[in-house]
C-alpha positions in Angstrom: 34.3 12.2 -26.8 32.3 9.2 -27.6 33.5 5.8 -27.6 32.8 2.3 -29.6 31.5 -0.9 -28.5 32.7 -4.1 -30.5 30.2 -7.1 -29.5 32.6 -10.3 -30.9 35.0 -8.4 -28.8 33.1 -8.0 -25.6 36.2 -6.3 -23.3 39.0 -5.9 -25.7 37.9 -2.6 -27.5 40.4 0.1 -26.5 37.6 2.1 -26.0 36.2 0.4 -23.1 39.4 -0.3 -21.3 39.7 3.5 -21.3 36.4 3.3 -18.4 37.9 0.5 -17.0 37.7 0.5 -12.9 40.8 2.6 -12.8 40.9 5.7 -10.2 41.9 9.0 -11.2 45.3 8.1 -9.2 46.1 5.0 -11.6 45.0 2.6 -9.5 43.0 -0.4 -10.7 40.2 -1.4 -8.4 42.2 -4.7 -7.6 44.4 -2.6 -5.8 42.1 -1.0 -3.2 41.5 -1.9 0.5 43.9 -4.5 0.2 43.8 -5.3 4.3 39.4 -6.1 3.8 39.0 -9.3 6.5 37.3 -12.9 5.9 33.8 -13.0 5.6 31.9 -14.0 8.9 29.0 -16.5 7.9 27.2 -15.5 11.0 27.9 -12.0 10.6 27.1 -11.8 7.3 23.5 -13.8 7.7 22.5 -11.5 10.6 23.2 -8.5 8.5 21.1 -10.2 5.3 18.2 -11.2 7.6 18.2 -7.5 9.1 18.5 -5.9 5.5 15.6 -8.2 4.6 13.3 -6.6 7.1 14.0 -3.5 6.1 12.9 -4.2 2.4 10.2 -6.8 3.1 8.7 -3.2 5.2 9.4 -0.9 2.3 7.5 -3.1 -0.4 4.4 -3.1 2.1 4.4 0.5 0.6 3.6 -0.6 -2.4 0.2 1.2 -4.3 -2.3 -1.0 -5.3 -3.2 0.0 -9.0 -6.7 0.1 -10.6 -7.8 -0.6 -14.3 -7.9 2.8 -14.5 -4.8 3.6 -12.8 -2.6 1.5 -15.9 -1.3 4.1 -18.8 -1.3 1.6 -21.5 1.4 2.2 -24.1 0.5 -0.6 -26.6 -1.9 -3.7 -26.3 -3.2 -6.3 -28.9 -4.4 -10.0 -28.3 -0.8 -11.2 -27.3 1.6 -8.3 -25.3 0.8 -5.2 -23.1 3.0 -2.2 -22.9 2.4 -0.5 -19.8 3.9 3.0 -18.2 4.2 2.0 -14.3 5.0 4.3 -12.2 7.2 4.7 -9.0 6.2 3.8 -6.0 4.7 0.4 -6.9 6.2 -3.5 -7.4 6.6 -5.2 -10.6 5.3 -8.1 -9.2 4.1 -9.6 -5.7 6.1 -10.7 -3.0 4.9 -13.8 -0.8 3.4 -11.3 1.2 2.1 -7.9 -0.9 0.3 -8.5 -3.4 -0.4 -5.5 -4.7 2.1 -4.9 -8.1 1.6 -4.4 -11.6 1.6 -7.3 -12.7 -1.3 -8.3 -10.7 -3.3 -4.9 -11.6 -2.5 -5.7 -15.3 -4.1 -9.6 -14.7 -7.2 -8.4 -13.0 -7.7 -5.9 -15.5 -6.8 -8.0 -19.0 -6.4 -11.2 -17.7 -4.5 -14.2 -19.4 -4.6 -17.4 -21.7 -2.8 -19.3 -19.0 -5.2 -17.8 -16.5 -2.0 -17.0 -13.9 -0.7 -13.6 -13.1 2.9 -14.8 -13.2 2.9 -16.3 -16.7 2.8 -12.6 -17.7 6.1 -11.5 -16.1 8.7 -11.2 -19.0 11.3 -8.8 -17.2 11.0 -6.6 -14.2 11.5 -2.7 -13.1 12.6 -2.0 -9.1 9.5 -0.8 -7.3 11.2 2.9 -7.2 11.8 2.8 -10.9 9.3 4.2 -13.8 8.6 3.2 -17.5 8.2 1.2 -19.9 6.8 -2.7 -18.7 6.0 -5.9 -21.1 3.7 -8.0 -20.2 2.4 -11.6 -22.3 -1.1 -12.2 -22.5 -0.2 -15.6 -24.2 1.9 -18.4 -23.8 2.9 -18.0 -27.0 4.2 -14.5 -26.4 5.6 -15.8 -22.7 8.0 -18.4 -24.7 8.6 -15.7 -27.5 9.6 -12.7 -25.2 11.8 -14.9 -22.9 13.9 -16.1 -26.1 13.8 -12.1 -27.4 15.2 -11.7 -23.5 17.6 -14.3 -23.1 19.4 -13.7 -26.5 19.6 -9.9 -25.8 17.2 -9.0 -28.4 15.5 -6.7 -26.5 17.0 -3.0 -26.8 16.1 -0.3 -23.5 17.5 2.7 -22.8 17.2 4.4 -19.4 17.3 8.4 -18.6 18.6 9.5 -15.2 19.5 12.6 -13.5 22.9 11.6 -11.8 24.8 14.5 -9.1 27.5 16.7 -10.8 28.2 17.5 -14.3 29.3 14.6 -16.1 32.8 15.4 -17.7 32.7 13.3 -20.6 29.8 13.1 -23.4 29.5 9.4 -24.0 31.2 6.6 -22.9 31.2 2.9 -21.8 31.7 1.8 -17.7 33.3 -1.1 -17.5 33.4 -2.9 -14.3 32.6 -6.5 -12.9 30.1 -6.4 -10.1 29.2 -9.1 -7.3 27.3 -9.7 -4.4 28.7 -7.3 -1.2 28.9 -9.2 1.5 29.3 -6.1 4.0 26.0 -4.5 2.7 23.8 -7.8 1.9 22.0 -8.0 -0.5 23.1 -5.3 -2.5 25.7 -5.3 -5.1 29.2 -3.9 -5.5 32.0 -3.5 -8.3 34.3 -6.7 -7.8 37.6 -6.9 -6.0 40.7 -9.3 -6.3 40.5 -8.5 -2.1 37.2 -9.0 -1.9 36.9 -11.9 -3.8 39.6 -13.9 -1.6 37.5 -12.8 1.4 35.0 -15.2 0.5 37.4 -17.8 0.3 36.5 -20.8 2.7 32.6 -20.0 2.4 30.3 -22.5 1.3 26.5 -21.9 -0.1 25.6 -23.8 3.2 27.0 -21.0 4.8 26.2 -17.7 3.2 24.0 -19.5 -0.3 24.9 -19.7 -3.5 24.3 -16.3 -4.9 27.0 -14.4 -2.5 30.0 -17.1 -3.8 28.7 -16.7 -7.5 32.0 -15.3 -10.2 32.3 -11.9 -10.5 29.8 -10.9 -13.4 31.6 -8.7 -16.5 29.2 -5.4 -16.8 29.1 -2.6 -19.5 26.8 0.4 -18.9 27.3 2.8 -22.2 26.3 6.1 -21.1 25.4 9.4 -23.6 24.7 13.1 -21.5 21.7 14.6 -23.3 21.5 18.0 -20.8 23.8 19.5 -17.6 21.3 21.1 -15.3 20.9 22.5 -12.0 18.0 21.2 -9.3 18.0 24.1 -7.0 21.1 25.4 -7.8 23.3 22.0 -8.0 24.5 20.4 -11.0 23.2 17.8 -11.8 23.1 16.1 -15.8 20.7 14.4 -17.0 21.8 10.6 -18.7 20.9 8.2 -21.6 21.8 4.9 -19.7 21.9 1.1 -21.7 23.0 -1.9 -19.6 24.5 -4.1 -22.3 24.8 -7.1 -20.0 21.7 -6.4 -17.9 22.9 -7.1 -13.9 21.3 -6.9 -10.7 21.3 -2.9 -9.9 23.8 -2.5 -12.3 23.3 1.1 -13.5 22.6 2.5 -9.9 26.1 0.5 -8.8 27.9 1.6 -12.2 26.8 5.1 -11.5 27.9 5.6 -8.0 31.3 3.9 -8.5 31.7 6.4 -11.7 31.2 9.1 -8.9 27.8 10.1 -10.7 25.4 8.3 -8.1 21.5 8.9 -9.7 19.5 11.7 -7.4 17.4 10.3 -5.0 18.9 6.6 -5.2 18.6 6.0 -1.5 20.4 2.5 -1.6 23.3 3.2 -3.6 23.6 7.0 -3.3 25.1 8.9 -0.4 24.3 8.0 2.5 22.3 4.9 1.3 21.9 1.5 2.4 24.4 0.2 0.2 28.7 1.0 0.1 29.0 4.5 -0.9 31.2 4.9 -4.6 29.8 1.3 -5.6 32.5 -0.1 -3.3 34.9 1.8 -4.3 37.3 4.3 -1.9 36.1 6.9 -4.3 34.6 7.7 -7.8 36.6 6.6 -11.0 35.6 9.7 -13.1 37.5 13.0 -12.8 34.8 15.0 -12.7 32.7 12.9 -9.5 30.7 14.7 -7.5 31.9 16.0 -4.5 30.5 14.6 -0.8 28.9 18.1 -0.1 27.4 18.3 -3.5 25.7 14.8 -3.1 24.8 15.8 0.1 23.0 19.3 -1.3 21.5 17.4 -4.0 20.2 14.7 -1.7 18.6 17.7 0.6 17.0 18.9 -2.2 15.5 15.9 -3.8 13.9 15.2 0.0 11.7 12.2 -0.4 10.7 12.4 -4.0 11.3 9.2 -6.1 14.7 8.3 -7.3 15.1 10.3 -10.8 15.5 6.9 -13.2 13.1 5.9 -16.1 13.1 3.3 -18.6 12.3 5.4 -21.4 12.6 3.2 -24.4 12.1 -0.4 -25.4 12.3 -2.2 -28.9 11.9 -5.9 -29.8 10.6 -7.8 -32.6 6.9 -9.0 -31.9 6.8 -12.4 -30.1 4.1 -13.7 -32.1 3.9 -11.6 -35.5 7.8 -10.4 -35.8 7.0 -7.2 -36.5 9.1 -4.6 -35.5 8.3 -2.8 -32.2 9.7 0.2 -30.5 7.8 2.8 -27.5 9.2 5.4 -26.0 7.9 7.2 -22.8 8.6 11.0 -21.0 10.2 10.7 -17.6 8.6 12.7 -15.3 11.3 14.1 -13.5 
């Protein structure tokens, strides 16, 4: 059953409201955990600086990446289309400075002479694919503006736990910051959103007491599969409005979590179903599957890939588009 999307009308197409953050019960999500408490300031910065820690350790692990290491996908005097692979940063932290980015600047360099004025957009250090990077400033300026207008078209593929029921559709819920798993994401609550009533970004910063932000995640099952004898189905995944973690929080409230998310899958660092008491699809994926599939996919890296990317050329508007195998 596949399902339109109507741009002008952003969340008024039928079809969308039909994925809508409504449980297979009837309830909205509005409706859930309707006793949550106030937020704790103190509470809540303990929990962030602790969290912190934890992924200022994890991004020590990132692999420092040779000339030779880069699989370059496209490259002329202006952009460079690289393959990264897991396991390594987009770009440095104040402390690790090994990243793409900065393998890509020692290896090609740029006009501006800086490794950062090459960053156009960003993958999460456990996600592979496809990377631009500006070798000009006249590719920096063009490929923000291709960016910031949503001119840039990517498509992810994912193994998610369970067989997907539907074919295609659209996911259509409002995420913001979770305040009980900092600083990780969550679909949006009326509840949750009056918890954090009497805050101020003194208190907790700005980003936690930011609006809910509107997200759409159209997703199109290309294969239902088995990894060692659990179902698993194998996604197309776009983000049409681009959030924080929105595919992995989308997925795990649809009650499809992606295999070997350790953050927002089962037993991950995040809240389990997005936030949500339990998956919005009929067809989620059972606790003891997730917990098989988990056991099975042991430590390998989480099984997301941004597999295509198209955009007009910064410089020479020609018409780009790349397209990489996942290697899961």
């Amino acid at each position: 059953m596949r399902f339109s999307l109507i741009a002008s009308a952003f969340l008024a197409a039928a079809s969308v409201d039909a994925f809508a953050p409504i449980l297979n019960n009837g309830r909205s999500v509005s409706s859930l955990q309707s006793t949550v408490e106030a937020v704790s300031a103190t509470e809540f910065n303990s929990k962030l600086e602790a969290q912190l820690a934890k992924m200022s350790a994890k991004d020590a692990e990132s692999k420092a990446l040779t000339k030779e290491d880069l699989k370059i996908v496209f490259e002329d005097e202006h952009i460079i289309v690289v393959d990264k692979p897991t396991g390594v940063l987009c770009v440095p932290t104040k402390e690790i400075n090994a990243s793409l980015s900065q393998a890509v600047f020692d290896a090609f360099g740029s006009e501006s002479g800086r490794a950062d004025k090459m960053v156009v957009h960003r993958l999460g250090m456990d996600t592979s694919g496809l990377v631009v990077f500006a070798r000009t400033d006249a590719a920096l300026s063009g490929m923000n503006t291709l960016f910031r207008t949503r001119q840039v078209t990517r498509t992810y593929e994912a193994l998610v736990c369970g067989s997907v029921g539907e074919d295609s559709g659209v996911i259509n819920m409002p995420l913001m910051r979770d305040y009980e798993f900092p600083p990780y994401m969550r679909v949006s609550t009326d509840e949750h959103q009056r918890a954090l009533m009497g805050l101020s970004a003194e208190d907790v910063g700005k980003k936690l007491l930011e609006r809910p932000k509107e997200s759409l995640t159209k997703f199109e099952v290309t294969a239902r599969e088995e990894l060692e004898g659990n179902a698993v189905s194998r996604v197309s995944l776009t983000s049409i409005s681009g959030r924080t973690h929105q595919l992995n929080v989308h997925c795990a409230a649809y009650g499809h979590p992606i295999v070997g998310d350790k953050v927002y899958g089962i037993n991950g660092e995040a809240a389990a179903n997005g936030g949500l008491a339990e998956g919005t699809s009929s067809s989620s994926a059972s606790g003891d599957l997730q917990e098989s599939i988990a056991s099975a996919s042991g430590d390998k890296s989480m099984c997301v890939h941004a597999k295509t990317i198209s955009f007009e050329h910064p410089v020479s508007g020609d018409k780009l588009s790349f397209e990489s195998a996942a290697p899961f």
